[in-house]
C-alpha positions as CSV (number, residue, x, y, z in Angstrom):
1,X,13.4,-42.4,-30.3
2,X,15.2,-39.7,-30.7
3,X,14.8,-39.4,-34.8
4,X,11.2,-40.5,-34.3
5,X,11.1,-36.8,-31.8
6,X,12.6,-35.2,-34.9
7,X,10.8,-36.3,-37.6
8,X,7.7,-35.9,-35.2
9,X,8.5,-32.3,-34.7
10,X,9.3,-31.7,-38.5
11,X,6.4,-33.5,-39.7
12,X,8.5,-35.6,-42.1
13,X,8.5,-39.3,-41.7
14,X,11.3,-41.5,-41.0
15,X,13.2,-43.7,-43.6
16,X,14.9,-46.5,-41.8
17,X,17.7,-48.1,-43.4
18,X,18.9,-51.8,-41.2
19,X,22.6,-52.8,-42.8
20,X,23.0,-56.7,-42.5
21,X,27.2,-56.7,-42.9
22,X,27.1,-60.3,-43.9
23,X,24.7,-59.8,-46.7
24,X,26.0,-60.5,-50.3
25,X,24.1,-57.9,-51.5
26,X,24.5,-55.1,-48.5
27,X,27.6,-53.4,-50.3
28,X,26.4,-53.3,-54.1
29,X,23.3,-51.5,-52.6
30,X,24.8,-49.1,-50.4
31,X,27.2,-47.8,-53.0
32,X,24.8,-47.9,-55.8
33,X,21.7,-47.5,-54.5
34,X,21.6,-46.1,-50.9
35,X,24.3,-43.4,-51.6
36,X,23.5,-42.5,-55.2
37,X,23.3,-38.6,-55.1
38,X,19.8,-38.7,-56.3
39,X,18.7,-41.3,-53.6
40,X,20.1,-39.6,-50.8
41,X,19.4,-35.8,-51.5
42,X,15.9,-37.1,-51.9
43,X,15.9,-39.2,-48.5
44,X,17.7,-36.0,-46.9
45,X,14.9,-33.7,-48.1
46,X,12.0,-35.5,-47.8
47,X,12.7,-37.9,-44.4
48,X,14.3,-37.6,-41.2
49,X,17.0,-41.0,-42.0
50,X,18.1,-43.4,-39.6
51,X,20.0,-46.2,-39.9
52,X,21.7,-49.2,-37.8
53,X,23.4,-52.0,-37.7
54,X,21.3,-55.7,-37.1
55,X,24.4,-56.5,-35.2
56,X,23.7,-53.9,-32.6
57,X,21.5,-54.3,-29.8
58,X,19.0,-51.4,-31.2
59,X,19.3,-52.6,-34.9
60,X,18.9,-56.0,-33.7
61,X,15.3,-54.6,-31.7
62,X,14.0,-52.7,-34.5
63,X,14.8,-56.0,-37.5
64,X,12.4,-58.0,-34.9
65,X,9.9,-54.6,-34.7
66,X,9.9,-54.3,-38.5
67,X,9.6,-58.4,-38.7
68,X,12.4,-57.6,-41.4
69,X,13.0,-61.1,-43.2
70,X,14.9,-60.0,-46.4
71,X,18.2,-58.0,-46.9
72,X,19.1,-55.1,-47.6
73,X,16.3,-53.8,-45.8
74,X,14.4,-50.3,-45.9
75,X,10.9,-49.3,-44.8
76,X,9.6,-45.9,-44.1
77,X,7.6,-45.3,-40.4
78,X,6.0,-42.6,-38.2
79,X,5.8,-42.1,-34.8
80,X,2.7,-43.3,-33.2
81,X,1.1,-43.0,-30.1
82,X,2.9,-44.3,-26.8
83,X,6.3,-43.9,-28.3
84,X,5.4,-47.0,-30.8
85,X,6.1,-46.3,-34.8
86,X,3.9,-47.3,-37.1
87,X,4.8,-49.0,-40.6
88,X,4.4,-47.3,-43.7
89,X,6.4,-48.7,-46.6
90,X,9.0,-51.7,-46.2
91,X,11.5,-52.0,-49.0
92,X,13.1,-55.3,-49.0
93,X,16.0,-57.0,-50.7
94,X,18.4,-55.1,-53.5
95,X,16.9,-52.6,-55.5
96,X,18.3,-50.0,-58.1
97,X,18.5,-46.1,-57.5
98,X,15.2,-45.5,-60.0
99,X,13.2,-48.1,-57.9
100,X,13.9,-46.4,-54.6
101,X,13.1,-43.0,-55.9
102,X,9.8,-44.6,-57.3
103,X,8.7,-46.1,-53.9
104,X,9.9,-43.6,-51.9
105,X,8.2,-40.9,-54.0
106,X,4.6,-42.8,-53.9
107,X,4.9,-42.7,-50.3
108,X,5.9,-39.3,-50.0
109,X,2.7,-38.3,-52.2
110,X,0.7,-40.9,-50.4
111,X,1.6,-39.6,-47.2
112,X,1.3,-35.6,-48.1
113,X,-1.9,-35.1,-47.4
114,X,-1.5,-36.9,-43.9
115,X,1.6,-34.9,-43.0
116,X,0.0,-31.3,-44.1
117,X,-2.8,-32.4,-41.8
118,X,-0.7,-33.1,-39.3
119,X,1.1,-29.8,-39.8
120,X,-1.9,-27.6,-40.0
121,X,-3.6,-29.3,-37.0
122,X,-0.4,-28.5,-35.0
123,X,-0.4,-24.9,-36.5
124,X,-3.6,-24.6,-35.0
125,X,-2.7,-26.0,-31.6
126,X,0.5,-23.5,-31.4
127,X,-2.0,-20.9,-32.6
128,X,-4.7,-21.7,-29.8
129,X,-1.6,-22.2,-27.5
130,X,-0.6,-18.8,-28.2
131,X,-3.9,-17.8,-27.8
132,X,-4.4,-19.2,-24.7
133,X,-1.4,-18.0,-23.6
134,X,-2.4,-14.1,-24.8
135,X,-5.6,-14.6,-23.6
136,X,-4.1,-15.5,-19.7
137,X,-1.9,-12.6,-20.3
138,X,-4.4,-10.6,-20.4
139,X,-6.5,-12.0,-17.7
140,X,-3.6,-11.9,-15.5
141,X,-3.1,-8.2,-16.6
142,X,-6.8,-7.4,-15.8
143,X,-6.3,-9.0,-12.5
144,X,-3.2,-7.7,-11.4
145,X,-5.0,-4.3,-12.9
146,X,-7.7,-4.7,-11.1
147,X,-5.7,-6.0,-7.7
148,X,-4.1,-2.9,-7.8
149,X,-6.9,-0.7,-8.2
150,X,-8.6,-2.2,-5.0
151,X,-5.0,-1.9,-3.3
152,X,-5.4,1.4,-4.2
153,X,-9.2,1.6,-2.9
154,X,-8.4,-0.1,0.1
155,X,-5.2,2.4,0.7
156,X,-7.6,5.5,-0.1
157,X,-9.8,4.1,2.1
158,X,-7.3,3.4,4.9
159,X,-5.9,6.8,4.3
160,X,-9.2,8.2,5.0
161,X,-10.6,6.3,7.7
162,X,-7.4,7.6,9.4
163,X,-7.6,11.4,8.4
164,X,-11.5,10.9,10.0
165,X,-9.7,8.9,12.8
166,X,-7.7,12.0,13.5
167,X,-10.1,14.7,12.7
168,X,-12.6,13.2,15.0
169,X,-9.7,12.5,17.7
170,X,-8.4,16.3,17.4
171,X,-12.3,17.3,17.6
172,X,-13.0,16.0,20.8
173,X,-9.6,17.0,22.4
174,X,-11.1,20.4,21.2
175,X,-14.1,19.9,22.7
176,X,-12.5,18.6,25.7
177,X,-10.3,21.9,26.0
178,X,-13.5,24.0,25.3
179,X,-15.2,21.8,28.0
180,X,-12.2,22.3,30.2
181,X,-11.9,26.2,29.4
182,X,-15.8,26.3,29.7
183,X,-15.3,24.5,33.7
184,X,-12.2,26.4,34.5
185,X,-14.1,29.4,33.4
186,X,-17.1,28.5,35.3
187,X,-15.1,27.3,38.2
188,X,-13.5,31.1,38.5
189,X,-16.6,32.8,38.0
190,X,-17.8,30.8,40.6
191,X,-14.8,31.2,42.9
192,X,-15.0,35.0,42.2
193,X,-18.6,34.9,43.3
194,X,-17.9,33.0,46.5
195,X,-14.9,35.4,46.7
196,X,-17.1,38.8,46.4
197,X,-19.3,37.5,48.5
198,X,-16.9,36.6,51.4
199,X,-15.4,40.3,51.1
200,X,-18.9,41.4,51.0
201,X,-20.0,39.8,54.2
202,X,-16.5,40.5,56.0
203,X,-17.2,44.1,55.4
204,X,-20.2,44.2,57.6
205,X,-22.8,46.6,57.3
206,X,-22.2,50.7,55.6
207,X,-22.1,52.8,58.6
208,X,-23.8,56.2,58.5
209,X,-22.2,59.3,58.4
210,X,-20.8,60.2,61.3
211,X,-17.1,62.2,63.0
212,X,-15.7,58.5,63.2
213,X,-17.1,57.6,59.4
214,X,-15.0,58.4,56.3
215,X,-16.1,58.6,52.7
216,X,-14.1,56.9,50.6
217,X,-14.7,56.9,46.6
218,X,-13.0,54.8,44.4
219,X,-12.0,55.2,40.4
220,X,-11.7,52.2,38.2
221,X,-9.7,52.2,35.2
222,X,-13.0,51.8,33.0
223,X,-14.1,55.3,34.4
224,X,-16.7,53.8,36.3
225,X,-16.6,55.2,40.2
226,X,-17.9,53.6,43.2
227,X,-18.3,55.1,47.2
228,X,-18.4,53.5,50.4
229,X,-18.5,55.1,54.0
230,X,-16.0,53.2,56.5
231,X,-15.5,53.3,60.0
232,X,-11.9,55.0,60.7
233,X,-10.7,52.4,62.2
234,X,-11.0,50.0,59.2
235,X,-7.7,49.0,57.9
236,X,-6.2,49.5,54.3
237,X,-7.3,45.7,53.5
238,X,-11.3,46.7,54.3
239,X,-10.8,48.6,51.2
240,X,-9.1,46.2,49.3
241,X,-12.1,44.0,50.4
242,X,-14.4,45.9,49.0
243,X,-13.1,46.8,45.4
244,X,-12.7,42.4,45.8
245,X,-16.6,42.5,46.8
246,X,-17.7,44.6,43.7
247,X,-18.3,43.3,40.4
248,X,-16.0,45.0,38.3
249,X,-14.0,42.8,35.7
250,X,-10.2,43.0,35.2
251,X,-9.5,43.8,38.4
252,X,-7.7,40.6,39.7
253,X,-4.5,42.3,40.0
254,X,-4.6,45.5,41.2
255,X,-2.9,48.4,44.1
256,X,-5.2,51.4,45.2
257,X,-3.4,54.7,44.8
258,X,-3.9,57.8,45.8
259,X,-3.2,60.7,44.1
260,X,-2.0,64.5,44.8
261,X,0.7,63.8,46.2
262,X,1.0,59.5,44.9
263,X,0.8,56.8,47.6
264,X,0.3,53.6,46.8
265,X,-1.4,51.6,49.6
266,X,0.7,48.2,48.9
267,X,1.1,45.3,51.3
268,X,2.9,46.9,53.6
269,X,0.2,49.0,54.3
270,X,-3.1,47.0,54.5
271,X,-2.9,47.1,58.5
272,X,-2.9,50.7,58.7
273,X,-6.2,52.0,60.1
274,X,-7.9,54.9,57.9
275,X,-7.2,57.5,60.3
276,X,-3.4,56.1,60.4
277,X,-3.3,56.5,56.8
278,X,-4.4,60.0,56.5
279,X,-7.5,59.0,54.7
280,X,-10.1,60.3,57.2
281,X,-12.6,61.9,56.8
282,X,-12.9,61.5,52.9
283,X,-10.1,60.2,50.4
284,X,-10.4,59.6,46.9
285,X,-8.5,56.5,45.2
286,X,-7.9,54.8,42.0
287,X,-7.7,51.0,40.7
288,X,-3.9,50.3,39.0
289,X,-4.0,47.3,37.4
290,X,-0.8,45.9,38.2
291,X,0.8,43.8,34.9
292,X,1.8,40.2,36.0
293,X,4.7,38.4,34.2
294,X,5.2,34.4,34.3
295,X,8.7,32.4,34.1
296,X,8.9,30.4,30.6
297,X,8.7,27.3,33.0
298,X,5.0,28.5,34.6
């Protein structure tokens, strides 16, 4: 099987040689015939050679294969289908180095045409294999091409989806913070409202002038100037309350002072009355914005 492979694969066919020991004739015919130089070199070039003893168990097999009846014994085969061989040429019984090379030249031309066939038609199978196999190359190439491209889509796509993600989560935290800075806002312009208007109402009613009235003007730090008339009784804070009840901005934190000679009119001395404070009958005061610092932890 193994010579039928080889000859198979180097589309030559296979000369077969069975050697009978016993045979009177087997040892003229192998030294004249089998191993003249001309004989073999053409057996060697042309076939793939195999030969075996009929008193082995595989020379034994093929005698009964090739039904071989006479020795010595050549025939020439090829390789069939299902691992069988198919008989070409049997040579049988003793023949002379000149009638070997004529049989076994017929069959070689014989067979030529069979053997280039056979040659060509797996030339073309290799080819078309090769083809195939280009042809997948390049499929597979295209797809692994074309995989990566719609990794690469997908990736792109991913990569945007999340930049929009993040765009439209950092958006609405702005527009939360706006909204919050909008309501805080609101809230303290509300809460300044309610606030004026609590100082506003705890002020009661402007008195009219009068000995026990004093005229108090006030000087914001925007230039503007506003007056009010007091009893002089009212404490320190009654003033505070009303700069608080007026609607000037930037004037959260703030100390009245008067000037010529300075007194600021702090905390400690909101309870002071007008009178007590040397303010009576007129005074004239200013807003000083006072400048608040925060810890790093407020």
């Amino acid at each position: 099987m193994d010579a039928l492979q080889r000859s198979r694969r180097d589309f030559k066919m296979l000369f077969v040689y069975l050697h009978s020991p016993d045979h009177p004739d087997t040892p003229e015919f192998c030294s004249g015939s089998l191993c003249a130089e001309a004989v073999a070199a053409f057996v060697n070039e042309n076939f793939v050679a195999w030969g075996g003893s009929i008193r082995s168990s595989e020379g034994f097999k093929m005698s009964n294969s090739l039904k071989a009846s006479r020795f010595p014994f050549c025939a020439v085969v090829m390789a069939a289908t299902n691992n069988r061989i198919a008989l070409i040429r049997q040579i049988e019984g003793p023949r002379s180095p000149e009638e070997m090379l004529s049989v076994l030249q017929q069959v070689v031309e014989e067979s030529a045409p069979v053997l280039v066939t056979a040659r060509v038609e797996a030339e073309e199978r290799r080819n078309n294999m090769r083809l195939r196999e280009e042809q997948d190359a390049a499929y597979r190439a295209a797809l692994e091409a074309d995989q990566a491209r719609e990794r690469q889509r997908k990736e792109e796509q991913e990569r945007l989806e999340r930049e929009a993600a993040e765009e439209e989560r950092k958006r609405k935290e702005e527009e939360e913070l706006c909204e919050k800075a909008a309501r805080e806002a609101a809230e303290k312009a509300a809460a300044l409202a309610r606030r004026r208007q609590e100082k506003a109402m705890s002020l009661g009613v402007e008195p009219e002038k009068g000995p026990n009235v004093t005229q108090i003007l006030v000087r914001f730090p925007n230039g503007e100037r506003k007056g009010r008339r007091f009893d002089s009784s009212a404490t320190i804070q009654s003033l505070y309350d009303y700069v608080d009840s007026l609607d000037c901005p930037g004037t959260e934190n703030y100390t009245l002072v008067g000037s010529f000679p300075r007194v600021v009119y702090g905390p400690d001395k909101l309870t002071l009355t007008l009178m007590e404070a040397g303010l009576h009958p007129q005074a004239s005061l200013f807003v000083e914005l006072v400048q608040v610092y925060f810890d790093d932890d407020d």
